[in-house]
C-alpha positions in Angstrom: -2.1 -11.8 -36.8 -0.6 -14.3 -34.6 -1.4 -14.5 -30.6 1.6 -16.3 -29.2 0.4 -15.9 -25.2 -3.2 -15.1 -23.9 -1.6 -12.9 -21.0 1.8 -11.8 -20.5 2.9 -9.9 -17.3 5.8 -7.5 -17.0 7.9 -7.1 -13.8 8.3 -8.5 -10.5 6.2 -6.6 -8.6 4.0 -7.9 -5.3 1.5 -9.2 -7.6 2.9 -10.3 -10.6 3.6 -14.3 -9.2 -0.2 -14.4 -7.6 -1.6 -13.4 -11.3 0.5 -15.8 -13.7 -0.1 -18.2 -11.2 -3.9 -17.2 -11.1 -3.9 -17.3 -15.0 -2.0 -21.0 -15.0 -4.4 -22.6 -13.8 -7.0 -21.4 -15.9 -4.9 -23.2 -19.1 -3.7 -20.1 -20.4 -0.8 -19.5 -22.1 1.0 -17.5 -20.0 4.5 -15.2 -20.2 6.1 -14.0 -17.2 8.7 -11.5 -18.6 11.5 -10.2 -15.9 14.2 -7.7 -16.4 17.4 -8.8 -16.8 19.0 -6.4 -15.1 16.6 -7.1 -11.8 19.1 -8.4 -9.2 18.7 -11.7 -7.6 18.7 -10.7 -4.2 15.8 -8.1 -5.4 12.7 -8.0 -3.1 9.6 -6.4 -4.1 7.0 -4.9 -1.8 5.1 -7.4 -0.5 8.7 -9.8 0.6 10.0 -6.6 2.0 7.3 -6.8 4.3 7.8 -10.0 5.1 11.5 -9.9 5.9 10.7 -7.0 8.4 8.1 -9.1 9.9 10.5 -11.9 10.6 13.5 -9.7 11.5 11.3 -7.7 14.0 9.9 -11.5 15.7 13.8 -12.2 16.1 15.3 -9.5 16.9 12.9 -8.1 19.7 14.2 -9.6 22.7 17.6 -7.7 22.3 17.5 -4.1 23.6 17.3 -1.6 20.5 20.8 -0.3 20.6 22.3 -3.9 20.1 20.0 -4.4 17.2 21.5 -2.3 14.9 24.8 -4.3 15.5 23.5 -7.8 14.9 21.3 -6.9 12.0 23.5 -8.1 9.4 24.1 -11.6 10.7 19.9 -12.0 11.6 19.3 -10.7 8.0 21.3 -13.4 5.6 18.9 -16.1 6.4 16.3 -14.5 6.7 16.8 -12.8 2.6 17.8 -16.2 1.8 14.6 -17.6 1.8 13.2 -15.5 -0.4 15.7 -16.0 -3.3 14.2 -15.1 -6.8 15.7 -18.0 -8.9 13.2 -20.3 -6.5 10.2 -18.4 -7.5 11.1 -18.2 -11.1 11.0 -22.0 -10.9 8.1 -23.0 -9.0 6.0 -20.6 -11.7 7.7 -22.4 -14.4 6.7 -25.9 -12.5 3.1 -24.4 -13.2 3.4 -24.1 -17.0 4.4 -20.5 -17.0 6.8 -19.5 -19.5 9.7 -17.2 -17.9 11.4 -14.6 -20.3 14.5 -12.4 -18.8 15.1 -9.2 -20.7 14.2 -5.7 -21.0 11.3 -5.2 -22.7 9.2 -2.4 -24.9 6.0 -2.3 -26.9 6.5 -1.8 -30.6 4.8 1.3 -31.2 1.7 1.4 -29.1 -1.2 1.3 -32.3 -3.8 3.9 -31.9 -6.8 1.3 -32.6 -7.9 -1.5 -30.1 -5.2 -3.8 -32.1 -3.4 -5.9 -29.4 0.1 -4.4 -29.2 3.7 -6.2 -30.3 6.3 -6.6 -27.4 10.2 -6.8 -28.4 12.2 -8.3 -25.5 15.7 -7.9 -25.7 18.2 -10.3 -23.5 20.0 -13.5 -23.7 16.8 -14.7 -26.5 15.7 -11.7 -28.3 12.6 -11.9 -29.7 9.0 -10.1 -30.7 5.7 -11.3 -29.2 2.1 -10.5 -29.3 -0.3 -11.3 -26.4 -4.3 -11.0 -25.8 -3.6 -8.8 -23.0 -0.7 -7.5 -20.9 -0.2 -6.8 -17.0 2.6 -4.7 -15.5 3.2 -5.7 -12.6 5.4 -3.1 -10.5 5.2 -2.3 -7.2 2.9 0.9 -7.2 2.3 3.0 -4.4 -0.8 5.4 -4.1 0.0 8.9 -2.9 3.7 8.9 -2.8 6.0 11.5 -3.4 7.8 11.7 -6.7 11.3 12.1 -5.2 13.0 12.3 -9.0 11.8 15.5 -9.1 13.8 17.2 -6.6 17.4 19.0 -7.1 20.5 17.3 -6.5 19.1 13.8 -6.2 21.2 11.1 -7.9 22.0 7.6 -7.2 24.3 8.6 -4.8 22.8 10.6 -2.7 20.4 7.9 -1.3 19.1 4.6 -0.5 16.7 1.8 -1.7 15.0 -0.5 1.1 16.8 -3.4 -0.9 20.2 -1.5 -0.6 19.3 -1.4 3.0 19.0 -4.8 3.5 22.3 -5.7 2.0 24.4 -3.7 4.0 26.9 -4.8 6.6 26.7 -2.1 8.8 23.3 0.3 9.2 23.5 4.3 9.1 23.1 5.8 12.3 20.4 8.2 10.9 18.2 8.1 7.4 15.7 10.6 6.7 12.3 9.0 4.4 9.8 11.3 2.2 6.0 10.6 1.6 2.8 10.5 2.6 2.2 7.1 1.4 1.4 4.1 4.1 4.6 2.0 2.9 6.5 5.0 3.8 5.3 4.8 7.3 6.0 1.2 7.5 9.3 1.6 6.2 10.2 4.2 9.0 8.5 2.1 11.9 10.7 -0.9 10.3 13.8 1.1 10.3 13.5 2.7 13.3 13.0 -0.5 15.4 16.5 -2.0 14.3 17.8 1.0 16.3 18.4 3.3 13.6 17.1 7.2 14.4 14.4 7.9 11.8 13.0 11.2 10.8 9.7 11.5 8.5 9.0 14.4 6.5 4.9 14.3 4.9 4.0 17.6 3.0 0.5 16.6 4.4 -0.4 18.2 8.1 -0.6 14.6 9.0 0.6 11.4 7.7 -1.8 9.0 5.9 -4.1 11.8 4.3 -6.3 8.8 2.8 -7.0 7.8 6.3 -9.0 8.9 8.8 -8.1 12.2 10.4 -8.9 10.7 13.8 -7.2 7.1 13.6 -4.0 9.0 11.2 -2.6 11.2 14.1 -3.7 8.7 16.3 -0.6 6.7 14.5 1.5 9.5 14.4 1.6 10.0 18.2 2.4 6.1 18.1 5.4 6.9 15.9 6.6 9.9 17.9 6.4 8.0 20.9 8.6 5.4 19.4 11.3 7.9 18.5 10.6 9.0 15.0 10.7 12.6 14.2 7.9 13.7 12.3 7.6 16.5 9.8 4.5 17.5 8.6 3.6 20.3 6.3 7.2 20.6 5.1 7.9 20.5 1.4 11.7 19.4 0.5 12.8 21.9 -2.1 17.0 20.1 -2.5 19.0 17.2 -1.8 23.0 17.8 -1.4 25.1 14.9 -0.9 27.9 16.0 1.8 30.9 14.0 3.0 30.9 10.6 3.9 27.5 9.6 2.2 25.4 11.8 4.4 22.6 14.3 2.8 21.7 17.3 3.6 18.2 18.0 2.9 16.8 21.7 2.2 13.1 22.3 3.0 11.0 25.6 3.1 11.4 25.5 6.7 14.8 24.7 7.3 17.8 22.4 6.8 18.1 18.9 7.9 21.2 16.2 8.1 21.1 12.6 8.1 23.5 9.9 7.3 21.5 8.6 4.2 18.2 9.4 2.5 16.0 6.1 2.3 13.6 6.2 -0.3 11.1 3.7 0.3 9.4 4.2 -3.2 12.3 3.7 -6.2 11.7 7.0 -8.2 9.3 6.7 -11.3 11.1 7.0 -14.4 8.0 5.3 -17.0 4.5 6.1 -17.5 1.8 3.8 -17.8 1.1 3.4 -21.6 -2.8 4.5 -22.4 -3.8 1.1 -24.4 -7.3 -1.1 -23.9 -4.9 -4.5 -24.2 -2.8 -3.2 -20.9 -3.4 -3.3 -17.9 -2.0 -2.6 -14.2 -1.8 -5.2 -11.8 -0.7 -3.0 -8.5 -3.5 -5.1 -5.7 -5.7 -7.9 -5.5 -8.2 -6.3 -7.4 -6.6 -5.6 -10.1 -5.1 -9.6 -10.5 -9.3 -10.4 -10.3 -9.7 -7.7 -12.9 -7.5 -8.5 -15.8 -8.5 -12.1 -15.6 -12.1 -11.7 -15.8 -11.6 -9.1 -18.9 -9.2 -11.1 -20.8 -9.4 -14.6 -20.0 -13.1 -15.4 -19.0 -14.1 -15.3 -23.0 -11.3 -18.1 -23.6 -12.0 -20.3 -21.2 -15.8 -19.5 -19.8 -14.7 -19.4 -16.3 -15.2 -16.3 -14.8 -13.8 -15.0 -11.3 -16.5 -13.4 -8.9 -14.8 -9.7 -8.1 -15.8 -8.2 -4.6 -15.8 -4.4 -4.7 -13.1 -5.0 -2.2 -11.7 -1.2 -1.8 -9.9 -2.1 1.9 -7.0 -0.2 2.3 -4.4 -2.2 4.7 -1.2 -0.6 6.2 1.4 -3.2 7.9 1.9 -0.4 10.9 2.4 -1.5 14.3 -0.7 -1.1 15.6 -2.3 -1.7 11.9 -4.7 0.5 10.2 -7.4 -1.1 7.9 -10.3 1.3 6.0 -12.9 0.6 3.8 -15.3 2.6 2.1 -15.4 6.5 2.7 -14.7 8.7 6.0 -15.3 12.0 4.4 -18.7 13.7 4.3 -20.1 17.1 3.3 -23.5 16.8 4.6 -22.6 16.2 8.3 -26.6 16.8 9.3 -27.3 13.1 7.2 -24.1 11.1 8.7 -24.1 9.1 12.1 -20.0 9.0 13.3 -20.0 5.7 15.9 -16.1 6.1 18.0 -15.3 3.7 20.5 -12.1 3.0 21.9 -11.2 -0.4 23.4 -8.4 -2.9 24.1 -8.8 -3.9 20.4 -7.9 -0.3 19.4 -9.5 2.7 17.9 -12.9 2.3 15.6 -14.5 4.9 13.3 -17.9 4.0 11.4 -19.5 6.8 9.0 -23.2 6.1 8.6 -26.0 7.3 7.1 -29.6 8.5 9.3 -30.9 5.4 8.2 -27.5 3.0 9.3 -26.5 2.3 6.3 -22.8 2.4 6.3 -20.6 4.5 4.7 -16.9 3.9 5.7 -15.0 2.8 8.8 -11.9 3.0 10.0 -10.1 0.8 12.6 -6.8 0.8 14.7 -5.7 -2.1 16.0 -4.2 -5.7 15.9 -7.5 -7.1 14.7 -8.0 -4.2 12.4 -7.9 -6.2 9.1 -10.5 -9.3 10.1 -12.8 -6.6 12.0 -12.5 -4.4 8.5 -13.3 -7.2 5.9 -16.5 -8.0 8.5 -17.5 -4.6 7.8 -17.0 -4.7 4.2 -19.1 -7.4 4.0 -22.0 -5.8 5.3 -21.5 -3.0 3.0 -21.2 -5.2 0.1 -25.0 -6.4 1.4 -26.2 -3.4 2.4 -26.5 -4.9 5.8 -27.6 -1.4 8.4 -25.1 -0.7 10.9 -27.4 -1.5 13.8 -27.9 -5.4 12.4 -24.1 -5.8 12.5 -23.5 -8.6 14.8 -19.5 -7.6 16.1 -19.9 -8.0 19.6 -16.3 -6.5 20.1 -17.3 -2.9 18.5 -20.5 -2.6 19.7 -21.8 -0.7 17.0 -25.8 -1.8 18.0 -25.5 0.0 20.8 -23.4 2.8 20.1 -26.2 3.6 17.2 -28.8 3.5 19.8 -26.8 6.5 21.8 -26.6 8.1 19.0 -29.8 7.8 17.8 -31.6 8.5 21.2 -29.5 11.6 21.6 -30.3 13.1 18.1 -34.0 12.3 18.9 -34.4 14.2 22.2 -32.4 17.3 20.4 -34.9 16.9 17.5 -37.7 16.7 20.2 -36.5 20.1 21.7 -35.7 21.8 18.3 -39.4 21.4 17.5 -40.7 22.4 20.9 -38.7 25.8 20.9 -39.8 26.1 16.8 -43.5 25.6 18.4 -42.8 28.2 21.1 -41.3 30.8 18.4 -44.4 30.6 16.3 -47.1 30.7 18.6 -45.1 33.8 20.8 -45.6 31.6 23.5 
């Protein structure tokens, strides 16, 4: 049975260019198949990002009402620079072999048998790889927005859409509980464009710390977005003029356009031991080290690197766990600061659990943190001056001794009848 490719990746999401690249340069043979039908001005997660990044440095020193009306004119240079037929090339500079066309695997075998893939475009043809990535963009905990009543393509907006129009909506309405949702509507809502969020959570960012979540909300409601929580959207009607109306089990809402930040999932992931998902940095780590390390006897070093990151203005960044049934075991260290808001979960001993962080240094504080977790390194050895966590576990440690101290004079007491 003839191998034609060692990996071959399918779609454009964040990801796929960082993981044919990755493979490249390992001397694989290597397949980056796109769909034909992808536009060229198409941005994927990760380059949305980016253009919002350089759009919000640009357009900050005008006044918010003016920015909606310049948007346009800021935006072509800025989606210029990320134009797909460049990126296309530099991965085929690298040895990569590009392939445009829709694709499908020939029925998916039951046995471990790598499976065939027919692309059909401009080249048909049938190929068989050693392993296979897809590489959409993937969002954990969003809302599957296909599912509800009287959505169609009509009835609302992609972020992509969004960036190609001349002239912004006055108002869009986004769903999810999902941290790129969030992102989207903080984006959105600083080019001057009234934003309204709707979560079916009783805060946004469930995944996230209780504490440090609502601490974002408040930020978001502060800015002018209107936040829904707890409210499950039952309908979508398009009315005139483009604008939704959106039914909920509390009441009905209007908005000039419905912006879904998440495109609606139309494919499952097939169940096969030869695919695989290629959605973070992980996973690009992952796939390499279980397909190509027998090839080529290099094998990639993967970090149990579980750091959730959200792009928020402040930014959030987590690791680890923040959730605990046994609250007599854990230590919670809080402190508040000019860097932001901190939350570290430990155990009576100090080893360290999870932590949470708010703030502009969030991410760099957050992968210091990880480390130690990664070495088992006790809370009250970590040397990061600016949270203070050696002290704060001194506090905390103290106080739970004197209470201990007076639990077992009053047990003494008790017993003796004294």
């Amino acid at each position: 049975m003839a191998i034609d490719y060692d990996l071959v990746v399918l779609g454009m999401g964040s990801y796929a260019q960082q993981l044919v690249l990755a493979a490249a340069k390992l001397e694989a043979r290597v397949a980056w198949v796109c769909h034909q039908e992808t536009p060229a001005n198409h941005l994927n997660i990760s380059q949305i990002r980016q253009v919002f990044s350089i759009l919000k440095n640009n357009l900050q020193r005008y006044p918010r009402q003016k920015r909606r009306e310049i948007f346009y004119r800021e935006s072509i240079p800025v989606l210029n620079r990320f134009a797909q037929s460049e990126l296309l090339e530099n991965v085929q500079d690298a040895g990569v072999d590009v392939i445009v066309g829709t694709w499908k695997f020939h029925k998916l075998p039951q046995s471990k048998v790598s499976p065939l893939l027919e692309v059909k475009g401009f080249n048909s043809r049938q190929l068989r790889a050693r392993a296979y990535a897809i590489a959409n963009d993937y969002v954990t905990n969003s809302i599957d927005v296909s599912k509800f009543d009287g959505l169609t393509e009509n009835s609302y907006l992609t972020v992509n859409q969004l960036l190609d129009l001349e002239n912004l909506p006055d108002s869009v309405t986004l769903i999810g509980n999902d941290s790129y949702t969030c992102e989207i509507a903080q984006a959105v809502n600083f080019l001057g464009i009234k934003t309204t969020l709707i979560t079916t959570h009783n805060h946004i960012l469930p995944n996230i710390d209780i504490a440090i979540a609502r601490t974002l909300q408040a930020q978001l409601e502060i800015e002018g977005i209107e936040v829904y929580t707890q409210t499950k959207v039952t309908a979508i009607e398009s009315i005139a003029n483009g604008c939704v109306k959106i039914w909920t089990d509390h009441q009905i809402l209007e908005c000039d356009r419905l912006l879904l930040a998440n495109n609606p999932q139309t494919e499952s992931f097939p169940n096969h031991p030869h695919i695989y998902p290629c959605h973070h940095d992980l996973d690009i780590h992952k796939t390499i080290n279980k397909t190509l390390q027998t090839n080529f006897g290099k094998s990639i070093k993967v970090v149990n690197n579980n750091i959730t990151y959200i792009a928020t203005t402040p930014p959030i960044s987590q690791v680890g766990t923040m959730q605990t049934l046994d609250a007599k075991n854990v230590h919670i260290l809080e402190s508040s600061s000019e860097l932001g808001l901190c939350k570290v979960l430990c155990d009576r001993q100090g080893q360290i659990l999870g932590a949470s962080i708010l703030g502009d240094r969030s991410k760099i504080l957050i992968e210091a943190i990880n480390i130690a977790i990664q070495g088992k390194v006790k809370v009250q050895d970590v040397g990061i001056e600016d949270l203070q966590l050696k002290a704060q576990w001194q506090a905390v440690h103290e106080s739970r001794g004197d209470r201990d101290r007076l639990k077992d004079w009053f047990t003494f007491r008790r017993d003796w009848n004294l």
